[in-house]
C-alpha positions in Angstrom: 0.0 0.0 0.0 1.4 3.6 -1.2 1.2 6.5 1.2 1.8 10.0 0.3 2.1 11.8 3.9 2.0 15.7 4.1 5.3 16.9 4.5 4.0 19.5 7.4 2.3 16.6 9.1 5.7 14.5 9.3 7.4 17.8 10.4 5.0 18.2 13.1 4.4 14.7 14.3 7.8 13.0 14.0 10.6 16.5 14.6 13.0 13.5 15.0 12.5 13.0 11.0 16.2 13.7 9.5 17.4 14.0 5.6 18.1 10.4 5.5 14.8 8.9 7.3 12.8 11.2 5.1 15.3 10.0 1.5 14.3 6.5 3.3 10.6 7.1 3.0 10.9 9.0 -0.7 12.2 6.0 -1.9 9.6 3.9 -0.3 6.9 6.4 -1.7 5.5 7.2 1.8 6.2 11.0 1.1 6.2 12.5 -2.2 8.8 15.0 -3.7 6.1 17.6 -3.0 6.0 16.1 1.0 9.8 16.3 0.9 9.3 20.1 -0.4 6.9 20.9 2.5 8.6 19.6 5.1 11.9 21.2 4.1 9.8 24.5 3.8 8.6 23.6 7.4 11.6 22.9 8.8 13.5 25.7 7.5 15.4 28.4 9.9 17.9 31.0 9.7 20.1 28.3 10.4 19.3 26.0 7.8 22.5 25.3 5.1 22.3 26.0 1.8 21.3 23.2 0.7 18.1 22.9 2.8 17.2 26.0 1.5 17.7 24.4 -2.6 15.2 21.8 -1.4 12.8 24.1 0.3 12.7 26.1 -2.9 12.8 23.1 -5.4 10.5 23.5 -8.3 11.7 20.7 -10.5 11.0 17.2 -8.8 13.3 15.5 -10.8 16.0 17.2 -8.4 14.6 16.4 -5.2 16.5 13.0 -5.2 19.4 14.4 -6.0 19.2 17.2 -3.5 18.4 14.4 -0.7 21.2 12.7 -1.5 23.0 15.7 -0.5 21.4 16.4 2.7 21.5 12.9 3.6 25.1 12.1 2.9 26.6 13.3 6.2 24.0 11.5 8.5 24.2 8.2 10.1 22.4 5.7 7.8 19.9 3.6 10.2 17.2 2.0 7.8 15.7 0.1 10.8 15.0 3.3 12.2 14.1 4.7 9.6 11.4 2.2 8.7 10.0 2.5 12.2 9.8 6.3 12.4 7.6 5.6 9.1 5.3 2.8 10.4 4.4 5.1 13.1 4.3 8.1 11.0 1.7 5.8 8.7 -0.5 4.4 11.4 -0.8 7.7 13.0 -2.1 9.2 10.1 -4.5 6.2 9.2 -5.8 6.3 13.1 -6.4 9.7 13.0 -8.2 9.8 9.8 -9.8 6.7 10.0 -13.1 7.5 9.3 -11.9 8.4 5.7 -11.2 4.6 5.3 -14.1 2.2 4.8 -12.3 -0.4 6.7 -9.0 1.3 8.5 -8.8 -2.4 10.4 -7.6 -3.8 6.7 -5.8 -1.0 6.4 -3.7 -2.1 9.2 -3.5 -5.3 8.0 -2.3 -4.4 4.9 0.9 -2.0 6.6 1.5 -4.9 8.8 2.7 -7.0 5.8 4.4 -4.1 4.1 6.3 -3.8 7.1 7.1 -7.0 7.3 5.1 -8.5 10.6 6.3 -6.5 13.2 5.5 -7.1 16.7 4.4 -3.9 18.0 1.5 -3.5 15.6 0.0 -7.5 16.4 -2.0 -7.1 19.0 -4.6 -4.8 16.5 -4.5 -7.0 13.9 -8.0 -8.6 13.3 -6.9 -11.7 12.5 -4.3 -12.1 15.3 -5.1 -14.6 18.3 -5.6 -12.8 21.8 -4.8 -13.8 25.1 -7.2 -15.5 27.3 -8.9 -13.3 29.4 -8.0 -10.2 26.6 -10.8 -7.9 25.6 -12.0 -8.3 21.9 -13.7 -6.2 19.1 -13.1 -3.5 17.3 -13.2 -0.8 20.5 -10.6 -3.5 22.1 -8.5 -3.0 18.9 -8.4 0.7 18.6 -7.4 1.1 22.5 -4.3 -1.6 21.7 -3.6 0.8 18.5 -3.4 3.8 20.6 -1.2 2.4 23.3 0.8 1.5 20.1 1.2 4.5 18.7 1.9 6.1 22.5 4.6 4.0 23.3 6.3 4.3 19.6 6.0 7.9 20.1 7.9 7.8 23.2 10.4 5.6 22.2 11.5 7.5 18.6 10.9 11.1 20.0 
């Protein structure tokens, strides 16, 4: 499943986001050229190098990639990382816009494969055995969801 997040939404909710995370999720298509342009616009200050500035002002989107590469080549390249900061990022944006989605359940189910399984989004998946003695249904699910996306946000802030 693509995802084409608001740059000023990943700027906002995830400050943590560097050049490299955010080349990371360009080249998985969970931000477009025109997120990567909005959150450079967001994130730009007086401080800001050159280069930051180029991509905040970028109107050909055949050079954002390019560009990224050269924000991103001085960072520390941590592709587990970055693919968690974006599976958060993701099921934030689908929890708080769920209503948007006729089902957001199978939309979960659908980022838990892309994302390979992981562990932390299990317990609300549909599908997924519970405990005994665990609550169940949908208003079960979208509590374990929450704690989900309360603890991730702790732990990539």
């Amino acid at each position: 499943m693509e995802f084409a997040l608001p740059g000023k939404f990943c700027a906002i909710e995830m400050p943590s986001l560097d050049w490299h995370d955010l080349k990371y999720g360009l080249s998985h298509k969970y931000i477009s050229e025109d997120g990567v342009i909005e959150f450079a616009l967001e994130t730009l200050t007086e401080n800001s190098n050159e280069i930051h500035y180029d991509l905040a002002t970028c109107s050909n989107h055949f050079d954002v990639p390019r560009i990224m590469e050269q924000l991103a080549f001085h960072e520390n390249k941590n592709p587990q990382l970055s693919k968690q900061k974006w599976l958060y990022l993701i099921l934030l944006w689908v929890f708080l816009h769920k209503e948007s989605y006729p089902d957001p359940f199978s939309v979960v189910e659908e980022i838990y494969a892309d994302f390979d399984y992981p562990e932390e989004v299990a317990p609300f998946v549909r599908y997924m055995p519970v405990a005994d003695g665990e609550a169940v249904g949908e208003k079960a699910l979208m509590e374990k969801w929450a704690a989900m996306l309360t603890s991730f946000k702790k732990k990539l802030a």
